[in-house]
C-alpha positions as CSV (number, residue, x, y, z in Angstrom):
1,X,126.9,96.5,102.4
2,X,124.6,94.9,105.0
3,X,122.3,91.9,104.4
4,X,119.8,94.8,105.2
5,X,120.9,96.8,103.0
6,X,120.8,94.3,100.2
7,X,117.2,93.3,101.4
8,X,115.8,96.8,101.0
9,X,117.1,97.1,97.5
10,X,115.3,94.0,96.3
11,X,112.4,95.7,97.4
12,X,112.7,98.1,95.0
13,X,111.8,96.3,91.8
14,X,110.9,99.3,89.9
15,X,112.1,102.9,90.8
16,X,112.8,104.8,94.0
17,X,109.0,104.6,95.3
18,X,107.4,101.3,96.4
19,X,104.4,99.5,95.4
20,X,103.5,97.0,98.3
21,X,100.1,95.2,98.3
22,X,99.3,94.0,101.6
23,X,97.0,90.5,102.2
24,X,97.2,89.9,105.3
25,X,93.5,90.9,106.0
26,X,92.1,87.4,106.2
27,X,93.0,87.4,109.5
28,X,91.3,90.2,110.8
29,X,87.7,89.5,108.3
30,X,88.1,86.4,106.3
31,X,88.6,85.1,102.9
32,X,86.9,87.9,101.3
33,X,86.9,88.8,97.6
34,X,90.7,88.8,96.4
35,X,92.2,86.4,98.9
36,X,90.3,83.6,99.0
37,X,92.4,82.3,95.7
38,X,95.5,84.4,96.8
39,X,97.8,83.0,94.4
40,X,95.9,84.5,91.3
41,X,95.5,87.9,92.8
42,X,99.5,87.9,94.5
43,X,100.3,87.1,90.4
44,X,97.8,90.2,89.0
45,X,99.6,92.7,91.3
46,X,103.1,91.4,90.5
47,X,102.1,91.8,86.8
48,X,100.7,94.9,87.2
49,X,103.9,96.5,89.3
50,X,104.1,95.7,92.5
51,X,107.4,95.4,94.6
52,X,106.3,93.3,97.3
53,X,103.0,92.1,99.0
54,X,102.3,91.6,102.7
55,X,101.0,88.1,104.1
56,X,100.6,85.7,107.1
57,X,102.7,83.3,107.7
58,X,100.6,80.6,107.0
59,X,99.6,81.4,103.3
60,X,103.3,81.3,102.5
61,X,102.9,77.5,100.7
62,X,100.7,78.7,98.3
63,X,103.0,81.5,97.1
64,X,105.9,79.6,96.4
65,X,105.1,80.0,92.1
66,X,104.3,83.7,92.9
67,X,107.4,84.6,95.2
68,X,111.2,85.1,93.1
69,X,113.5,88.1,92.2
70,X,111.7,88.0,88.9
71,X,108.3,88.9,90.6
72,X,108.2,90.6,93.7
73,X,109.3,90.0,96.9
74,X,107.5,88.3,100.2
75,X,106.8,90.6,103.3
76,X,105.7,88.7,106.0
77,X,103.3,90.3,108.9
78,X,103.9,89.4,112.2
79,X,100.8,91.2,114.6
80,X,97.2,89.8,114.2
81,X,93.6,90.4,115.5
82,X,90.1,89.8,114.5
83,X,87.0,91.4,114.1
84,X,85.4,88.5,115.9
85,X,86.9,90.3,119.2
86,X,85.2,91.8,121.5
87,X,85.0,95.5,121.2
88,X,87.3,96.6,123.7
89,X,90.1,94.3,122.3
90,X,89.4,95.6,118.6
91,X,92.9,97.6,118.8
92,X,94.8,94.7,120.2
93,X,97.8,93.2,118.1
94,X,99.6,90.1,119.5
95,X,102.8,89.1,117.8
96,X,101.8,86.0,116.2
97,X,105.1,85.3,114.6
98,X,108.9,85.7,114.7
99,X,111.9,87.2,112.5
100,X,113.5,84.0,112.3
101,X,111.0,82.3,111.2
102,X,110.3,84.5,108.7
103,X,113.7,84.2,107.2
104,X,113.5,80.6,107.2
105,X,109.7,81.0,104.6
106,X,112.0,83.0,102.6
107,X,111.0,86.9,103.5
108,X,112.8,89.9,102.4
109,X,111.2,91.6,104.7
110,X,108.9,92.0,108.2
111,X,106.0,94.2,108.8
112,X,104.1,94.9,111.6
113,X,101.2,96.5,113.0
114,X,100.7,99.3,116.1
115,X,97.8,101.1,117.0
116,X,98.3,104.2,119.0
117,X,96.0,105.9,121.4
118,X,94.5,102.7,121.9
119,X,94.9,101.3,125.3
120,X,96.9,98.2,124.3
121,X,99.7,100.8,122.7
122,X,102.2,99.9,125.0
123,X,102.3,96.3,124.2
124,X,102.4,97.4,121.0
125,X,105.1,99.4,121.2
126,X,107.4,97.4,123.1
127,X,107.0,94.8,120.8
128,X,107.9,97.0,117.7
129,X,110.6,97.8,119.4
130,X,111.8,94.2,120.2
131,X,111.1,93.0,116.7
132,X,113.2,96.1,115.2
133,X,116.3,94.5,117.3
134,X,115.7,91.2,116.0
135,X,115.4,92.4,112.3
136,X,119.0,94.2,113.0
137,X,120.3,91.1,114.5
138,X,119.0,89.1,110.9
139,X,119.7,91.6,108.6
140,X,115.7,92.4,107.8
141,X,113.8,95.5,106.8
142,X,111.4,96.1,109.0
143,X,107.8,97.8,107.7
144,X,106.2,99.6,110.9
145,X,102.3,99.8,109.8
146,X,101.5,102.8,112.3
147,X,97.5,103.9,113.1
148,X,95.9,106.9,115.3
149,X,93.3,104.5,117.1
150,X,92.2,106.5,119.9
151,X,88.5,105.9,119.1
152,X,88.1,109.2,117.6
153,X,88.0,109.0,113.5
154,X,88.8,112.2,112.9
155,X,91.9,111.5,114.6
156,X,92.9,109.0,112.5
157,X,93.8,111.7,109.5
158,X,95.3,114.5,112.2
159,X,98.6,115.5,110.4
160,X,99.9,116.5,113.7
161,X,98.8,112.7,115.1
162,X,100.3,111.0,112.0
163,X,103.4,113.0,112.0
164,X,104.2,111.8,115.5
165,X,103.2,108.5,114.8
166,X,105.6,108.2,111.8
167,X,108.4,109.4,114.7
168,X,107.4,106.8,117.0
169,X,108.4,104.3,114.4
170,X,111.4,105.6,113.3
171,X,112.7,105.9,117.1
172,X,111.5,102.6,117.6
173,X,113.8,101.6,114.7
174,X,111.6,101.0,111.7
175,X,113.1,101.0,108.0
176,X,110.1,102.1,106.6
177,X,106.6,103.4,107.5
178,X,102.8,103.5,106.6
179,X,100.7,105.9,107.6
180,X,98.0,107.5,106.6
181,X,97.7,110.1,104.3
182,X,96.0,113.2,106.3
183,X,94.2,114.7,103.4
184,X,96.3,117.1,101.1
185,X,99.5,117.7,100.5
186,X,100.5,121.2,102.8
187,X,99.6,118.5,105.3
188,X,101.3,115.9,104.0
189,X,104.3,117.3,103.9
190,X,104.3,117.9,107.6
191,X,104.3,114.2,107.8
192,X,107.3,113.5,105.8
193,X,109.5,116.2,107.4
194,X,109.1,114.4,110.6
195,X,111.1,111.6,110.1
196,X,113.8,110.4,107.7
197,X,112.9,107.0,106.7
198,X,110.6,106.4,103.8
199,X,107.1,107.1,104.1
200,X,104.3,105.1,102.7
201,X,100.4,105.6,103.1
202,X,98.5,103.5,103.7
203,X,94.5,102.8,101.9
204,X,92.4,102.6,104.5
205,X,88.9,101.6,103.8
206,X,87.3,101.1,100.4
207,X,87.2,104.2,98.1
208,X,84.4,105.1,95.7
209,X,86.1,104.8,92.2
210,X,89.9,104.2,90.9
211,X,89.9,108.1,90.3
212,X,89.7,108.4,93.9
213,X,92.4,106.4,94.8
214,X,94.8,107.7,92.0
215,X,94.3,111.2,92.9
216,X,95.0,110.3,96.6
217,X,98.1,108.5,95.8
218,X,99.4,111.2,93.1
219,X,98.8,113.8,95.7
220,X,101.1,111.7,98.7
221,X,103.9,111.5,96.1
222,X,103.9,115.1,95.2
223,X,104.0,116.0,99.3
224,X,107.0,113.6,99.4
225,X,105.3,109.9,100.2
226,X,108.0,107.1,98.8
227,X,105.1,105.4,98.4
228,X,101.6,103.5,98.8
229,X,100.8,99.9,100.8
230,X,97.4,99.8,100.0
231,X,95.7,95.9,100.5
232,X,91.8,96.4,100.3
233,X,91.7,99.4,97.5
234,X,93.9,96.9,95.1
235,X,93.0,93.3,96.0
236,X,89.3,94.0,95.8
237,X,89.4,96.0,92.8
238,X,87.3,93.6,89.9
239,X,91.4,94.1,88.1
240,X,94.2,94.5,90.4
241,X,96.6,94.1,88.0
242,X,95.8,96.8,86.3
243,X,95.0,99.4,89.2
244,X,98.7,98.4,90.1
245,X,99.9,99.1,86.6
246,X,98.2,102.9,86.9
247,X,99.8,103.3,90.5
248,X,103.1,101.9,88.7
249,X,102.9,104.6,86.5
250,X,102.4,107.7,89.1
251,X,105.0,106.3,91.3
252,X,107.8,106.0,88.4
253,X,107.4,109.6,87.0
């Protein structure tokens, strides 16, 4: 067995389908509600279920009570952007960190971020690419976040759009994928028989109630999603913990 191997199944804390929070949003719009004490909200989530939660680099030191085999395990992001950026840069993602030095905060895991359609995709995708070589090389599952950002929101949820992207990041050589979920689960299920690595979905913006979000994430798993890595739909909810804890109990059925 590969140290990658052994990586992805610490990842699974709880059954065959993952429960990843990601936090890495304070990059991109600040220390809103939920991460500006990340440490309390990184410990609700792990109480509540969650495998694994996605960060920066930099908030690692405040994590180190939060982190351990007992918990949940550390994914850390490497892409970044702002929405202090100028328009036409708001789909660029510059590698911000490396696989190595991931390893040495103490990840189980990388993750990073590509926006196709966007006119900075191929930057993006040569870096994927690079950073799926060096997670082979280190013995690291590698989480490919992959969005349709072609300007166009309705192409964002295109099954046919996601469905490809989900292939781009398994050719590119990603253990795992997010996506998002296109809607139902006939199209859903297009996604998933695309590709042959796990398939997560992703949140996407903020969702009018819990119900909403349950239904969505009930529906993935019934189309075949392994999955959910939703950040803002969790870490904003007034009791992550306990959103987690429903989510833990669709995904483990």
């Amino acid at each position: 067995m590969s140290g990658k191997d052994i990586r992805l199944k610490k990842l699974y804390h709880h059954s065959d389908n993952l429960l990843i929070v990601p936090m890495d949003h304070g990059i991109t719009i600040g220390p809103v509600t939920g991460l500006a004490e990340i440490n309390h909200t990184v410990n609700a989530v792990f109480d509540g279920g969650a495998d694994a939660v996605v960060v920066h680099k930099g908030l690692v030191r405040y994590l180190t009570d939060s982190i351990g085999s007992n918990k949940g395990e550390l994914i850390i992001h490497l892409s970044a952007s702002t929405a202090l950026a100028p328009e036409t840069q708001s789909t660029r993602k510059e590698v911000v960190s490396s696989v190595e030095h991931s390893i040495r905060l103490g990840a189980t895991a990388i993750s990073t971020h590509v926006n196709l359609g966007s006119p900075f995709e191929a930057d993006q995708i040569r870096d994927v690419g690079l950073i799926a070589e060096e997670c082979d090389k280190w013995g690291l599952p590698l989480l490919a976040m992959m969005y349709v950002r072609d300007g166009s929101k309705q192409h964002e949820f295109d099954p046919e759009r996601i469905r490809h992207a989900a292939r781009v990041a398994e050719e590119l050589g990603a253990d795992i994928v997010k996506v998002n979920y296109s809607g139902s689960e006939e199209t859903f299920k297009q996604v998933v028989s695309g590709v042959k690595i796990p398939v997560l979905i992703a949140g996407g913006e903020r969702l009018n109630s819990t119900n909403d979000i349950l239904s969505m994430i009930e529906d993935a798993v019934n189309a075949g999603a392994k999955g959910i890595s939703i950040g803002r739909n969790i870490f904003q909810d007034e009791n992550p913990g306990k959103l987690c804890a429903s989510i833990r109990s669709i995904l483990d059925r």
